[in-house]
DSSP file (Angstrom, degrees, kcal/mol; ACC not computed):
  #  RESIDUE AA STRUCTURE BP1 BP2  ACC     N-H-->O    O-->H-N    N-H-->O    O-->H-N    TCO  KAPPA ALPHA  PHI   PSI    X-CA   Y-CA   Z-CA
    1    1 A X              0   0    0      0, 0.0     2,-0.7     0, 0.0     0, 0.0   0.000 360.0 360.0 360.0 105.1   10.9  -10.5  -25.0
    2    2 A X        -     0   0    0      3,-0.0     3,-0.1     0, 0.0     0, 0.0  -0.631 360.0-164.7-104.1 165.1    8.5  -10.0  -22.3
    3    3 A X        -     0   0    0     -2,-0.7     3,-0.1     1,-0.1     2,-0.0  -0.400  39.5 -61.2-100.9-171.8    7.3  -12.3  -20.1
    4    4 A X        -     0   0    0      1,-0.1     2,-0.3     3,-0.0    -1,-0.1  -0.027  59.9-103.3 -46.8 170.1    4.3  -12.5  -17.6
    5    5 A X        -     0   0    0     -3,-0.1     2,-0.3     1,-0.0    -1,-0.1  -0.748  49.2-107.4 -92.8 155.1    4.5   -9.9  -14.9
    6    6 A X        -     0   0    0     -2,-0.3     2,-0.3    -3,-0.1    -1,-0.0  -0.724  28.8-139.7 -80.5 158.9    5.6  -11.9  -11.7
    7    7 A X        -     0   0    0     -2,-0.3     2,-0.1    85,-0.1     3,-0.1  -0.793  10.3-139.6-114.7 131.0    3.2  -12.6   -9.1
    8    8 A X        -     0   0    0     -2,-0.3    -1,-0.1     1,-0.2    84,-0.0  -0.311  41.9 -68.1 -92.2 176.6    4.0  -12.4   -5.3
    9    9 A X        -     0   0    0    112,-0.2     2,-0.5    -2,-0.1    83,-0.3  -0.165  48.6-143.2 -83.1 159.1    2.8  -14.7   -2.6
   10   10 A X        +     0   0    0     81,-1.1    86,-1.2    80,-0.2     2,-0.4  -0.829  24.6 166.2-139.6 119.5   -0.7  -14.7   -1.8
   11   11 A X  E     -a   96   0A   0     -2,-0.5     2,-0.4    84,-0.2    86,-0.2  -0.920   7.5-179.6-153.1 115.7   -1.8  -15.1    1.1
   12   12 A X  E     -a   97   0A   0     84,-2.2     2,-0.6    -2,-0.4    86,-0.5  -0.912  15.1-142.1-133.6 148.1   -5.4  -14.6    2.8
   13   13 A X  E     +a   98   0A   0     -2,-0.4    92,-0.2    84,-0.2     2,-0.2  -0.867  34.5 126.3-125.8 117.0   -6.9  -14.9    5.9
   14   14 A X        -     0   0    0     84,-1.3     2,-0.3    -2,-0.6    88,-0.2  -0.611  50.1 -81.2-135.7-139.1  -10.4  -16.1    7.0
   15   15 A X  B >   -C   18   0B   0      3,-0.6     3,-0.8    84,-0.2    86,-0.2  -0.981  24.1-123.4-147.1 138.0  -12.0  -18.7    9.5
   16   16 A X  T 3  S+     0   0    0     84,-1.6     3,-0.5     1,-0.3    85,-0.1   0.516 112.2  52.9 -16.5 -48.0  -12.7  -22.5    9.3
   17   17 A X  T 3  S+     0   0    0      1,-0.3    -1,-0.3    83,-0.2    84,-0.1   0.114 131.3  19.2-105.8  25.2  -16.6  -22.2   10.0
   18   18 A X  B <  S-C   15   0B   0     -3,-0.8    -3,-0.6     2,-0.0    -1,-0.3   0.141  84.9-172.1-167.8  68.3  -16.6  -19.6    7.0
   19   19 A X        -     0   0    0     -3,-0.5    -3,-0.1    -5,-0.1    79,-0.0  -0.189  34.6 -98.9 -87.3 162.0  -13.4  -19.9    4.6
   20   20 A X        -     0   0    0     77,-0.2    -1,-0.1     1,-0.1    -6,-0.1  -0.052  29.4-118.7 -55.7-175.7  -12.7  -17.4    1.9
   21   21 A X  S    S+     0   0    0      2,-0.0    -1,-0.1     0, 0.0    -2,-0.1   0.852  74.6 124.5 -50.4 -51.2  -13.9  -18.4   -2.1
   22   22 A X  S    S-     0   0    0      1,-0.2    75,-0.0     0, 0.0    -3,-0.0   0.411  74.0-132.7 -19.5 175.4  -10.4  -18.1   -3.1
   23   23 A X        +     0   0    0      2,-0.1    -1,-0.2     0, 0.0     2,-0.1  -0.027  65.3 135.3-121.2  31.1   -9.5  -21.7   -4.8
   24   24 A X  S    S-     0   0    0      1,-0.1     2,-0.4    72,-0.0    72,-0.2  -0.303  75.5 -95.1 -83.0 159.8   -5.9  -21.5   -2.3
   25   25 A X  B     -b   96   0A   0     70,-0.8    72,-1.6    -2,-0.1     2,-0.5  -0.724  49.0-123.4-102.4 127.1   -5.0  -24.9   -0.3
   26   26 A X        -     0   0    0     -2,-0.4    18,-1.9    70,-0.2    17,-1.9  -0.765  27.9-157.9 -88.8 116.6   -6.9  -23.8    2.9
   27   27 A X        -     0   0    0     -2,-0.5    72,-0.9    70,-0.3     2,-0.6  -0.841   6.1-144.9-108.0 104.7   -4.1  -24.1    5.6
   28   28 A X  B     -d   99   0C   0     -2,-0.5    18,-1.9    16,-0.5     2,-1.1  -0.538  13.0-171.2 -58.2  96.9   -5.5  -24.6    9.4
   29   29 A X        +     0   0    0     70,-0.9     2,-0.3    -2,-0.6    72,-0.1  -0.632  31.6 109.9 -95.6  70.6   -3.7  -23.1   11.8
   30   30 A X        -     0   0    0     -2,-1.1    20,-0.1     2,-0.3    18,-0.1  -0.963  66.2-122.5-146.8 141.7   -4.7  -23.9   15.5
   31   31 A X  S    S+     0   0    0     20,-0.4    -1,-0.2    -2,-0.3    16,-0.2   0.948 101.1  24.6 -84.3 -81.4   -3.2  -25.9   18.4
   32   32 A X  S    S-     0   0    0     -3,-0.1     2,-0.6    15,-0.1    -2,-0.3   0.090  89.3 -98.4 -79.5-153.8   -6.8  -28.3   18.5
   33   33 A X        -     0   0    0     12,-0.0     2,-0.4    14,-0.0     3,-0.1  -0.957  45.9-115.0-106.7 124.1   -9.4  -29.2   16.0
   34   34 A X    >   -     0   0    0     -2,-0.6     3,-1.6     1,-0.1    -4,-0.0  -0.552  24.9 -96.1 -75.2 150.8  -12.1  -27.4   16.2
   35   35 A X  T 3  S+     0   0    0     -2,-0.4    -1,-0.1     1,-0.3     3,-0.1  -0.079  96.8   9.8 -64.0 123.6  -15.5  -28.5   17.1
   36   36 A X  T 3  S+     0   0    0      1,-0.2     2,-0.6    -3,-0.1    -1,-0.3   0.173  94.3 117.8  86.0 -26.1  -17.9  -29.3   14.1
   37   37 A X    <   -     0   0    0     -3,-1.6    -1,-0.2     2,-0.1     4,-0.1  -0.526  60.1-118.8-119.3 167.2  -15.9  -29.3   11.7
   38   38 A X    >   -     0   0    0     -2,-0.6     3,-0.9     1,-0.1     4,-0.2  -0.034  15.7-134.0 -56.1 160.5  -14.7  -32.1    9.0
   39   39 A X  G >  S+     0   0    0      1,-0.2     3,-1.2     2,-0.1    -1,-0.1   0.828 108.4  55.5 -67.2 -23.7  -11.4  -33.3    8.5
   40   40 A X  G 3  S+     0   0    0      1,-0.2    -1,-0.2     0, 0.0    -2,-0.1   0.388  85.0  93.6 -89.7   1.7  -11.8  -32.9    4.5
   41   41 A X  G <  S+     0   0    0     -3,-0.9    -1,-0.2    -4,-0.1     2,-0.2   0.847  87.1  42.3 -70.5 -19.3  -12.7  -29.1    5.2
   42   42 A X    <   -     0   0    0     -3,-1.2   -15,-0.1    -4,-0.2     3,-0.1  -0.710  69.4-138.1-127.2-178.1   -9.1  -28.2    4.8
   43   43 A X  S    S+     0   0    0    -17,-1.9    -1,-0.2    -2,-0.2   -16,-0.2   0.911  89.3   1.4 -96.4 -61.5   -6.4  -28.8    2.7
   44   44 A X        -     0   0    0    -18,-1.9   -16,-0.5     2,-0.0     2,-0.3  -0.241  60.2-151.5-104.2-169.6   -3.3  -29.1    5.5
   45   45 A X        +     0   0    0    -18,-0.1     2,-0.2    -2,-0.1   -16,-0.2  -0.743  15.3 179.2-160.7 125.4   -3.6  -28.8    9.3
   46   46 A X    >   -     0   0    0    -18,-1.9     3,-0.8    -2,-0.3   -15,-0.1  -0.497   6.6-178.6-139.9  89.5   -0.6  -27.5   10.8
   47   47 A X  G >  S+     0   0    0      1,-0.3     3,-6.9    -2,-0.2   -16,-0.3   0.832  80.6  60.8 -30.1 -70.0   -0.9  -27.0   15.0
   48   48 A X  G 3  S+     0   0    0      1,-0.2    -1,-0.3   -17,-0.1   -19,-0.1   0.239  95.3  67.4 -52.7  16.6    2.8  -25.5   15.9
   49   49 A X  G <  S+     0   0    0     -3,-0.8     2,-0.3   -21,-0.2    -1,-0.2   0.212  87.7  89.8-123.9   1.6    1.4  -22.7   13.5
   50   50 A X  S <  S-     0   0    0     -3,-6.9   -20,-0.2   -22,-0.1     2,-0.1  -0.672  98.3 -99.2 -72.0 145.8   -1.4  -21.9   16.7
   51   51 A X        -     0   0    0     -2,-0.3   -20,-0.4     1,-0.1    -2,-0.1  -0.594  56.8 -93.5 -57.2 143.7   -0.5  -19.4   19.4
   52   52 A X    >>  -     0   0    0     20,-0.1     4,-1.5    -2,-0.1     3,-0.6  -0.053  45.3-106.1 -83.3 148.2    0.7  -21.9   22.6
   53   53 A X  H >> S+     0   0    0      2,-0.2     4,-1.6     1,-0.2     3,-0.9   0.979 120.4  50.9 -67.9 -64.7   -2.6  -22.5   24.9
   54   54 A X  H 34 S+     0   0    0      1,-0.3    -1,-0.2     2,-0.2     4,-0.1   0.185 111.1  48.3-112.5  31.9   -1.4  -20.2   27.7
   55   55 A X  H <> S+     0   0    0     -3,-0.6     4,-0.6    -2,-0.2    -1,-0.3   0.611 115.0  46.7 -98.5 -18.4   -0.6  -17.3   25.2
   56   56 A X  H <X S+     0   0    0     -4,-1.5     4,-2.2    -3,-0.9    -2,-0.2   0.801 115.8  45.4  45.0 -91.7   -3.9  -17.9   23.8
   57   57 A X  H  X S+     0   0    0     -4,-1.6     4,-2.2     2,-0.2    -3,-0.2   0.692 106.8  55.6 -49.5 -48.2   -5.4  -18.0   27.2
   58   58 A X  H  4>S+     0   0    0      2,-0.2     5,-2.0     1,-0.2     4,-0.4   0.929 105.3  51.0 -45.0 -74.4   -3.8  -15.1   28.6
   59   59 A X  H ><5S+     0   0    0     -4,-0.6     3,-0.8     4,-0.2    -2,-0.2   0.820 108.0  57.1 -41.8 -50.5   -5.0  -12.8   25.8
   60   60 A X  H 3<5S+     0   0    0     -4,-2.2    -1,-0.2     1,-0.2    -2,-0.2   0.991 101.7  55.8 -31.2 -64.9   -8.8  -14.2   26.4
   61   61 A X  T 3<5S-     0   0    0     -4,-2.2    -2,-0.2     1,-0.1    -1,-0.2   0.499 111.7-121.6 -71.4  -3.8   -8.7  -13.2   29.8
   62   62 A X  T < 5S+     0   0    0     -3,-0.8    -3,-0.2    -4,-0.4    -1,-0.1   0.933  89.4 111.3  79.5  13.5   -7.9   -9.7   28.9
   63   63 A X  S   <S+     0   0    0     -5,-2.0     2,-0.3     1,-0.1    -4,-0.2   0.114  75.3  61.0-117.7  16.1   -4.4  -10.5   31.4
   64   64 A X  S    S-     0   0    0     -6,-0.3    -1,-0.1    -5,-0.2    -2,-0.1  -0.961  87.0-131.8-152.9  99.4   -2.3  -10.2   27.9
   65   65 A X    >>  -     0   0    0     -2,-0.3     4,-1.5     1,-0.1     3,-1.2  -0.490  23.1-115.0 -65.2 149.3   -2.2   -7.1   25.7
   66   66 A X  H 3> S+     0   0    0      1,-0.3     4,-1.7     2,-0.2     5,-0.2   0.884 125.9  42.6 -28.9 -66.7   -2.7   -7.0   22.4
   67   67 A X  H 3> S+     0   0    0      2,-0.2     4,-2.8     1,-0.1    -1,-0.3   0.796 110.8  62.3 -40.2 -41.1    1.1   -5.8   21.7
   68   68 A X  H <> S+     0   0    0     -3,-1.2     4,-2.8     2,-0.2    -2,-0.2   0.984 110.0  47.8 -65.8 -78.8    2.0   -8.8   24.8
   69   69 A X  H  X S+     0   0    0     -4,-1.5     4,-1.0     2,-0.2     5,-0.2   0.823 113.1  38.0  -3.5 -98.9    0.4  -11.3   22.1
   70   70 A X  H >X S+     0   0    0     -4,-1.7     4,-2.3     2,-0.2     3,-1.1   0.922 113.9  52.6 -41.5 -52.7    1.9  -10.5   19.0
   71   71 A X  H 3X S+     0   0    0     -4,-2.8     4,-1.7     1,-0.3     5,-0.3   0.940 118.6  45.6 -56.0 -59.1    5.3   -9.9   20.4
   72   72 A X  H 3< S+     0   0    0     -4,-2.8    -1,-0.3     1,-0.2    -2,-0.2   0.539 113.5  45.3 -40.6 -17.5    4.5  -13.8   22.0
   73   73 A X  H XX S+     0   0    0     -3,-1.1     3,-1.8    -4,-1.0     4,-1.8   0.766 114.7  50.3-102.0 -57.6    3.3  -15.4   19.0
   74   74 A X  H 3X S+     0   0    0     -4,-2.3     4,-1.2     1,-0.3    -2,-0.2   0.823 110.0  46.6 -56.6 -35.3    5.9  -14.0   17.2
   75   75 A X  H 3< S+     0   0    0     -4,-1.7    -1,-0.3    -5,-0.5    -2,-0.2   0.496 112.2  52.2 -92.9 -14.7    8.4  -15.0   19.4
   76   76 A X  H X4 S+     0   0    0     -3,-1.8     3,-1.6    -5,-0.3     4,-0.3   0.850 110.8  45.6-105.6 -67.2    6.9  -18.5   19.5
   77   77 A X  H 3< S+     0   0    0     -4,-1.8     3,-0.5     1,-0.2     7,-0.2   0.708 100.3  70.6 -70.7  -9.1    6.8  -19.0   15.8
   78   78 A X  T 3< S+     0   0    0     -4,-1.2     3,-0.3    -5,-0.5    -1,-0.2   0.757  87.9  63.2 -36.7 -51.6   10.2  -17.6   15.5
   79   79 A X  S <  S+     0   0    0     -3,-1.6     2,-0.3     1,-0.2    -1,-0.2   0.569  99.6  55.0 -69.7  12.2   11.5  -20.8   17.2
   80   80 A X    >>  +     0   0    0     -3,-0.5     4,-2.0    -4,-0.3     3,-1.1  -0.295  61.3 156.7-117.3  56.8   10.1  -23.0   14.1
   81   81 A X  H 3> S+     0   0    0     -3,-0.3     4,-3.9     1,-0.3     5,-0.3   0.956  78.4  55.0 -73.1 -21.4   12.2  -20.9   10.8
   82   82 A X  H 3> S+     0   0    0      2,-0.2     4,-2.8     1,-0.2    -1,-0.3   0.926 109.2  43.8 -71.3 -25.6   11.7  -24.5    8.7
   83   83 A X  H <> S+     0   0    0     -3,-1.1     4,-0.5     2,-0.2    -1,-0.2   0.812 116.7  49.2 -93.7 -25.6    8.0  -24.4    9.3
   84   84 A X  H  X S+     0   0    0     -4,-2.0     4,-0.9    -7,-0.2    -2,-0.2   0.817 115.2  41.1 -37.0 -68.5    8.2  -20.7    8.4
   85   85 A X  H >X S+     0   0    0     -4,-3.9     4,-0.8    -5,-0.3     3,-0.5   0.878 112.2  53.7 -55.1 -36.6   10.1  -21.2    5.4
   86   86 A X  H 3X S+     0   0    0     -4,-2.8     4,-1.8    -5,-0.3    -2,-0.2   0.873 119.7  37.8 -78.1 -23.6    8.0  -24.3    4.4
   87   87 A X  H 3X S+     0   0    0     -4,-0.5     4,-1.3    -5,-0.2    -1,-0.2   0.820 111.2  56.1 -55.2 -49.3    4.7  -21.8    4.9
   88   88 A X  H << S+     0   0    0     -4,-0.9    -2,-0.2    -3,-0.5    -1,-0.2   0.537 107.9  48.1-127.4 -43.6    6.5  -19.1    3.5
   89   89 A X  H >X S+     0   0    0     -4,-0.8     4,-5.1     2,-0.2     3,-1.8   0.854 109.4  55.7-107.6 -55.6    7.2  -21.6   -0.1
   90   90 A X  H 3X>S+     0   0    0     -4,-1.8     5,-6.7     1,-0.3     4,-1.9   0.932 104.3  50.6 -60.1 -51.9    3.4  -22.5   -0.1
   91   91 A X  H 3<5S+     0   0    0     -4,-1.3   -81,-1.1     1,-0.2    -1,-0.3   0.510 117.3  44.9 -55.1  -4.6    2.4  -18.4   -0.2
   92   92 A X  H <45S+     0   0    0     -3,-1.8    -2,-0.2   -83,-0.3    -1,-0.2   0.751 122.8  30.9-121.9 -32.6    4.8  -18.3   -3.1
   93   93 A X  H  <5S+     0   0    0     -4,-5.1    -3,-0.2     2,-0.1    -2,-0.2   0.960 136.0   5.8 -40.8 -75.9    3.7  -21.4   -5.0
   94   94 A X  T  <5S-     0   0    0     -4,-1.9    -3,-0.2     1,-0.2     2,-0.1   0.432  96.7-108.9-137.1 -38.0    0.6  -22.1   -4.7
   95   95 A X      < -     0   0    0     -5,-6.7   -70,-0.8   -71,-0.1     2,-0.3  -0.156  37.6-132.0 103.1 129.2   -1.3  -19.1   -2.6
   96   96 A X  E     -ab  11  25A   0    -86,-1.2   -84,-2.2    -5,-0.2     2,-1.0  -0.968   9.9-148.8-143.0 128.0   -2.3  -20.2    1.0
   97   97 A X  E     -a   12   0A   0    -72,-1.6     2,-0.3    -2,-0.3   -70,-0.3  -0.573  17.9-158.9 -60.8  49.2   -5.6  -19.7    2.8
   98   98 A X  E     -a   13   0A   0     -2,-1.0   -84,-1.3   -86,-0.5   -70,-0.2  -0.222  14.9-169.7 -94.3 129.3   -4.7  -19.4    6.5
   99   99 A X  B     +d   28   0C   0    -72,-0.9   -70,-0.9    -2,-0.3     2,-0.3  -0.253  13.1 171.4 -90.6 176.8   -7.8  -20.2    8.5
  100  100 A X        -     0   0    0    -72,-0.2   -84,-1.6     2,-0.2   -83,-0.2  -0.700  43.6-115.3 149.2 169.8   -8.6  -19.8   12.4
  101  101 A X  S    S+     0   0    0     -2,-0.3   -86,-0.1   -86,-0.2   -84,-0.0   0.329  78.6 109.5-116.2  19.3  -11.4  -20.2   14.2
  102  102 A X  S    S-     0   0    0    -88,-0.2     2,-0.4     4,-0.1    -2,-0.2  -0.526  88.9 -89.5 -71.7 174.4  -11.9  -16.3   15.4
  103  103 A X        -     0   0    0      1,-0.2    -1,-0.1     4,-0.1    -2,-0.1  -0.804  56.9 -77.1 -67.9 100.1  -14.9  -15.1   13.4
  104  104 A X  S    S+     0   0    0     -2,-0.4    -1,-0.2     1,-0.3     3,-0.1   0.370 117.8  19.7 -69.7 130.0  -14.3  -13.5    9.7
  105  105 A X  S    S+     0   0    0    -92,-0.2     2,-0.7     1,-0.2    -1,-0.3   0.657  95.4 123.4  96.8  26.9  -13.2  -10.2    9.6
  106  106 A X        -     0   0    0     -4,-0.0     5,-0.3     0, 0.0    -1,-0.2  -0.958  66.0-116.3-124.4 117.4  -11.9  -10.4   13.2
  107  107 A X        +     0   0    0     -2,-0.7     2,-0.2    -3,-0.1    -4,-0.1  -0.334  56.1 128.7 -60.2 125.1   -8.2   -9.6   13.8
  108  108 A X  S  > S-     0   0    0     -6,-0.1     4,-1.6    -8,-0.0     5,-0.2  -0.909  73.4 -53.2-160.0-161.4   -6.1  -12.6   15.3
  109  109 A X  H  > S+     0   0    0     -2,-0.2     4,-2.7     2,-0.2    -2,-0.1   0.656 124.2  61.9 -56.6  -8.8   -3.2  -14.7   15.0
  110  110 A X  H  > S+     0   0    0      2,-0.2     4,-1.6     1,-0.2     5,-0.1   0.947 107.8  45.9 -79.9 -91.8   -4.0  -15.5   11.2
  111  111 A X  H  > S+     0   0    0      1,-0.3     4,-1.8    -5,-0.3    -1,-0.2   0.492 113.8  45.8 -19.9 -35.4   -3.7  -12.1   10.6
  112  112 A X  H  X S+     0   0    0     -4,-1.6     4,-2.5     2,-0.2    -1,-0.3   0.952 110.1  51.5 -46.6 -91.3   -0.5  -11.9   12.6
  113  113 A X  H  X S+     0   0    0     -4,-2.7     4,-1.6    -5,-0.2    -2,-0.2   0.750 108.6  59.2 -51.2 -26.9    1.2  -15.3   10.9
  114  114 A X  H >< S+     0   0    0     -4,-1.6     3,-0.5     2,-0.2     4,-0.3   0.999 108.4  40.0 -69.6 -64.7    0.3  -13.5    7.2
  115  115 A X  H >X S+     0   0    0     -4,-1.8     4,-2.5     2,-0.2     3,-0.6   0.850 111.4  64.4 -57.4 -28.0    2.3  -10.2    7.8
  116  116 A X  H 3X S+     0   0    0     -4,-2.5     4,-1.1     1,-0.2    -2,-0.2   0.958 108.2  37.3 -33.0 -69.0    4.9  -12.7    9.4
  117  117 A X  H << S+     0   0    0     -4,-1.6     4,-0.3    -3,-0.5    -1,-0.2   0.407 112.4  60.0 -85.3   6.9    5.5  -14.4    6.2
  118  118 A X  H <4>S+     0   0    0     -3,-0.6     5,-2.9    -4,-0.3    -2,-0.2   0.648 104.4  43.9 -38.4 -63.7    5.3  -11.5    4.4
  119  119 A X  H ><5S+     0   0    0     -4,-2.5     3,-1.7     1,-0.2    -2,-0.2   0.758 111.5  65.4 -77.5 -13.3    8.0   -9.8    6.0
  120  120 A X  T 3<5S+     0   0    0     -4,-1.1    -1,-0.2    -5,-0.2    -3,-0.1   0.738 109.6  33.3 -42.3 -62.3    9.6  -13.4    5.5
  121  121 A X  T 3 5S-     0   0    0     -4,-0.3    -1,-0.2    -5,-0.0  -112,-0.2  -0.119 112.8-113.2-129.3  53.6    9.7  -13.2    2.0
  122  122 A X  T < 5       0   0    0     -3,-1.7    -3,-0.2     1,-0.2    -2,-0.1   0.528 360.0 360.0  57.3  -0.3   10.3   -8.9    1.6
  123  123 A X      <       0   0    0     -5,-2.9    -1,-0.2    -6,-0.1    -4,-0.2   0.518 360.0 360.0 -93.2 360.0    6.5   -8.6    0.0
C-alpha cells in the first residue's frame, strides 16, 4: 500500500503591503502595526516574533552588521522555544506566510525566522 508522498512544512516569505498568492494563514511578524494597513489583512499577528527595536535600529543605522543581526535575532528568538515550536507546528500543518514590512524580495528577519524554523524542524 502506498500512501501520499509526505509533505514538509511550507513556509514563505513576503511583505504586508504586498503578500504572496499562496492561500497560507498570513502570519505578521513585527514588534508594531504597521502604518496603512488593516487589521483583517492577516491571518495572526505575532510581535515577540519582530527583531527587539534597538536590534532593529542598530542594523538601520548601519552601526550593526549583517552577521551582528542574525546572530541577535537569533539569539532573541531563542529565548521564546514555545513560540518557536507553536510557529514551527503551523509550517507543518497548515503552511505559514511570514510577512514583514521590508519590501518583497528584500532579505530581512522574515527570511531569517524561515531558515530558523526550518532548522527547527530538520527540513
Amino acid at each position: 500500500m502506498t500512501g501520499a508522498p509526505a509533505v514538509g512544512p511550507q513556509i514563505i516569505v513576503g511583505s504586508v503591503f504586498a503578500p504572496p498568492d499562496d492561500p497560507l494563514p498570513r502570519l505578521l511578524v513585527t514588534r508594531h502595526w504597521p502604518s496603512g494597513i488593516v487589521r483583517g489583512s492577516v491571518d495572526q499577528w505575532e510581535p515577540n516574533l519582530g527583531p527587539r527595536a534597538e536590534i532593529a535600529d542598530a542594523f538601520a543605522a548601519g552601526t550593526l552588521t549583517r552577521a551582528a543581526f542574525e546572530d541577535a535575532y537569533r539569539g532573541q528568538v531563542a529565548e521564546r522555544p514555545s513560540l518557536l515550536d507553536w510557529a514551527a507546528r503551523m509550517a507543518t500543518n497548515t503552511g505559514v506566510a511570514l510577512l514583514c514590512e521590508s519590501p518583497e524580495g528584500t532579505p530581512c528577519h522574515c527570511t531569517l525566522l524561515a531558515e530558523i524554523l526550518r532548522e527547527r524542524l530538520g527540513a
